[in-house]
N, C-alpha and C positions, 0 to 999 in steps of 0.2 A: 365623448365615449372614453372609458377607461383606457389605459392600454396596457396590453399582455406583461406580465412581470417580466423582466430581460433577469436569467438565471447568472451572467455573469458580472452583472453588476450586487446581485445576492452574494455573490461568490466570495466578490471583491472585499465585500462587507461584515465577512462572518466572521466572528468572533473565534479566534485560537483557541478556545480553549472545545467552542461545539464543533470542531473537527477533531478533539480528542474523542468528545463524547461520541462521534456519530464510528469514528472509529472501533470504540467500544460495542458499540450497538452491533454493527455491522460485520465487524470481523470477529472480535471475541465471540459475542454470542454464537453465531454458529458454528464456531468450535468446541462446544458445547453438544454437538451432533451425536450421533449412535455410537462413534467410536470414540467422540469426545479427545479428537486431534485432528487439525488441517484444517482448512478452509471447505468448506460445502459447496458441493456442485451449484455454478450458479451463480456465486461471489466473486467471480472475477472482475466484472464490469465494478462493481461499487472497489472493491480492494483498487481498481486503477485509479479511479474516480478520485479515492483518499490519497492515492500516492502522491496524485499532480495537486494537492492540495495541503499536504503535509510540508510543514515548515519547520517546526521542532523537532530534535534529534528523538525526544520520546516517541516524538509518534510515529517516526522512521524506523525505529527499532522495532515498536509494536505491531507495525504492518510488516515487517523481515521477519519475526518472530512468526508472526504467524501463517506465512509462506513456506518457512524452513519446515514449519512442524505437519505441512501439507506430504502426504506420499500419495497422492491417486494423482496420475501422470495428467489424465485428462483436464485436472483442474492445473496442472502446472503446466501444461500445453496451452490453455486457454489465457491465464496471466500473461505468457508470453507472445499470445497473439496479439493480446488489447494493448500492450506498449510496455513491457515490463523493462526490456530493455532499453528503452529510451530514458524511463524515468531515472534507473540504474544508475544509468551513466551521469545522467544531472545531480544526481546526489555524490557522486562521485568525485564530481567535478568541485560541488560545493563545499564534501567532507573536506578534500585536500584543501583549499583553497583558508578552509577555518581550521584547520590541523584538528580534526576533530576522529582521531585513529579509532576509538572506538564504534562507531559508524564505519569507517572504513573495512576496520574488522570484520564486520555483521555483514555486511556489502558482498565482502569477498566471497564469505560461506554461503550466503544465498547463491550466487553466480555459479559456485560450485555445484549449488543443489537445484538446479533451475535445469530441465531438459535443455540443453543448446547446444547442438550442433555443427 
């Protein structure tokens, strides 16, 4: 009998460069929406998904970029429920760790723009 594909060994496997692409697919694209800025109701799950999966500073930037450019509270509410804060801080940890200030930068201004309480 076959058996069930195990999604974290795909994970393990994926190629850098199709977590830029799916990044694109997935985040850009639906900023592209009615008002064509922020993230779309509904994209929180995959945007966390990419976060824990993002490795290069590009694609770190491009998922903060397009957070930042989010203002419907709901969908910033929701980011911060899936683990936004958790991810934050790992990058944070990693930014300083490789002196890589520009991420640091970006890091900040999200935190700032991020509902938290």
């Amino acid at each position: 009998l076959p058996h069930p594909p195990n999604r974290a060994e795909d994970a393990a496997a994926e190629d850098p460069s199709d977590v830029a692409d799916r990044i694109t697919d997935a985040v850009v694209a639906p900023l592209r929406g009615a008002d064509g800025a922020g993230l779309a109701p509904g994209a929180a799950a995959e945007v966390l998904a990419l976060m824990r999966r993002a490795r290069r500073i590009g694609e770190r930037m491009l998922l903060m970029r397009a957070v930042l450019a989010t203002e419907d509270a709901a969908v910033l509410q929701e980011v911060l429920k899936r683990g936004a804060l958790k991810e934050c801080n790992r990058w944070l940890v990693e930014g300083k760790a490789e002196q890589q200030t520009t991420l640091l930068a970006e890091l900040l201004r999200l935190l700032q723009h991020l509902p938290i309480t």
